[in-house]
Each structure stands twice: as C-alpha cells, then as structure tokens.
C-alpha positions in Angstrom: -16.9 -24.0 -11.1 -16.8 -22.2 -7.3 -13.9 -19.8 -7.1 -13.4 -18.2 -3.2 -12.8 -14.7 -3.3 -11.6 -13.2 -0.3 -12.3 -9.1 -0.1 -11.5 -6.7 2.7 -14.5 -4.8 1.9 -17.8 -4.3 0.7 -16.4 -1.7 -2.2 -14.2 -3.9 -3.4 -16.4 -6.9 -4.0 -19.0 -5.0 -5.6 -16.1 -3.4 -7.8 -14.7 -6.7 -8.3 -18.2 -7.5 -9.5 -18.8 -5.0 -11.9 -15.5 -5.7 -13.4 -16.5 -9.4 -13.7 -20.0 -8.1 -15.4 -18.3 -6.2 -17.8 -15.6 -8.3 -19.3 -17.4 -11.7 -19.7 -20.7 -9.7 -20.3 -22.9 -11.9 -18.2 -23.3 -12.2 -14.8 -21.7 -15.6 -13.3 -20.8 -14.3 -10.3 -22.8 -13.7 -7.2 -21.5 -12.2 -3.8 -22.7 -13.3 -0.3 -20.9 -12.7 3.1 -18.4 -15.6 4.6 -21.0 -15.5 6.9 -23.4 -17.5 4.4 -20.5 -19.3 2.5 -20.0 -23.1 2.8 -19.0 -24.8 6.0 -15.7 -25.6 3.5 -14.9 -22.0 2.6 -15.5 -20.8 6.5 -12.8 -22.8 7.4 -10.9 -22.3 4.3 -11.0 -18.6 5.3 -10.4 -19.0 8.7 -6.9 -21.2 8.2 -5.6 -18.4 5.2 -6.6 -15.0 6.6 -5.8 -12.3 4.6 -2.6 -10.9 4.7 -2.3 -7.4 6.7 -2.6 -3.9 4.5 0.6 -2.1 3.7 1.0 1.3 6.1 2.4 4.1 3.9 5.8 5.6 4.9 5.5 7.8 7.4 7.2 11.0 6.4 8.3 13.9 8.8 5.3 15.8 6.9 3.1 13.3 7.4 3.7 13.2 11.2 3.9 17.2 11.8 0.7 17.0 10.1 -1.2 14.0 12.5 1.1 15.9 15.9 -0.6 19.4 14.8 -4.1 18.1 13.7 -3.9 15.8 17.2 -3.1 19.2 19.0 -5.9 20.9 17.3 -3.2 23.7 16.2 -2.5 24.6 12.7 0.2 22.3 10.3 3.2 24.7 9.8 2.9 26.3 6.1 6.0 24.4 5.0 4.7 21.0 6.2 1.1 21.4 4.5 2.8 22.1 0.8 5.6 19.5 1.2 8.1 22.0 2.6 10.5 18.7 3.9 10.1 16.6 0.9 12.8 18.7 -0.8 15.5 18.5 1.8 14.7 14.4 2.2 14.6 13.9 -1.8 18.3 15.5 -2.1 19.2 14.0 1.1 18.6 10.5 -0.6 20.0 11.1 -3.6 23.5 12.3 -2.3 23.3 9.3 -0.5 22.7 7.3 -4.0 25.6 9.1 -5.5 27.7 7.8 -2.5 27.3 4.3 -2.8 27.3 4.4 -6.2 30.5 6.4 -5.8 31.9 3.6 -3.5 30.6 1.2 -6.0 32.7 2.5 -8.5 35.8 3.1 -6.3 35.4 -0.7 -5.5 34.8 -2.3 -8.9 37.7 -0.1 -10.0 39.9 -1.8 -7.1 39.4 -5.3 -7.9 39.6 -4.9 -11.6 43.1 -3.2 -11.7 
C-alpha cells in the first residue's frame, strides 16, 4: 500500500516520520521529495495543492509591535506586555452581553 503525503516542510515530514516509527514500531515509511515521486503523484500534487496556512489575527499589539520594530524605534511598554488586550477583551464581552441581551429581549417578545 502507497499512501501520498503532502508536507509543507522538511520538519514536518521528518516529525511525521518519527511519529510513524514510534507507534507501529517499524519503519514502513520512507520520505523522498515530490521531486523523485511517481509521474502519478507529480500530477496528483500538482491538481490538489495544498491549501494556504492560516494568518493569525492581527491585533492592535501585534501591529504597534511590527510598525515600531519596522521603524527601528522601541514597542511602547503597554504594547510589549499586552497593555490593549485588556480594553479589547472587555470590549468583546460587553458586546456578548449585548446580543445576548437582545437575544433575550427577543425570545421574550415572541413567546408572550
């Protein structure tokens, strides 16, 4: 049996190896670039490319941190220990509360 695996990198095949190695205890699987693969799995990979890698949320942290680091000046000392993550955090959750307020008011509308 030929399974295709299909890793974005080097590091993860070999972990992806190791992990193999361990559970089954013997080593059935061998790694080799899609450059030495099959005519079959070239093409295979080249009509289901991978799909593309998440991008964390930017936060307003985050981006103080790139704009300062870009600038070659110093983060502020709020930014650097999560100084905004407060404010956003209770920012979402009164807006949670909200619609869950409006929620209620509404379910209590229609079942009167």
């Amino acid at each position: 049996r030929v399974w295709l695996l299909a890793l974005r990198s080097t590091a993860a095949a070999s972990a992806a190896l190791h992990a193999h190695a361990s559970h089954s205890g013997a080593a059935g699987m061998h790694l080799k670039p899609l450059s030495a693969a099959s005519e079959e799995a070239g093409r295979f990979a080249a009509a289901n490319p991978l799909p593309a890698a998440q991008r964390q949320r930017t936060t307003a942290v985050g981006a103080s941190r790139l704009i300062a680091g870009a600038l070659g000046v110093r983060a502020p000392a709020g930014a650097s220990r999560g100084g905004g993550l407060v404010e956003e955090r209770r920012t979402r959750e009164e807006e949670s509360a909200r619609k869950q307020q409006q929620q209620a008011e509404a379910d209590a509308m229609w079942n009167d």
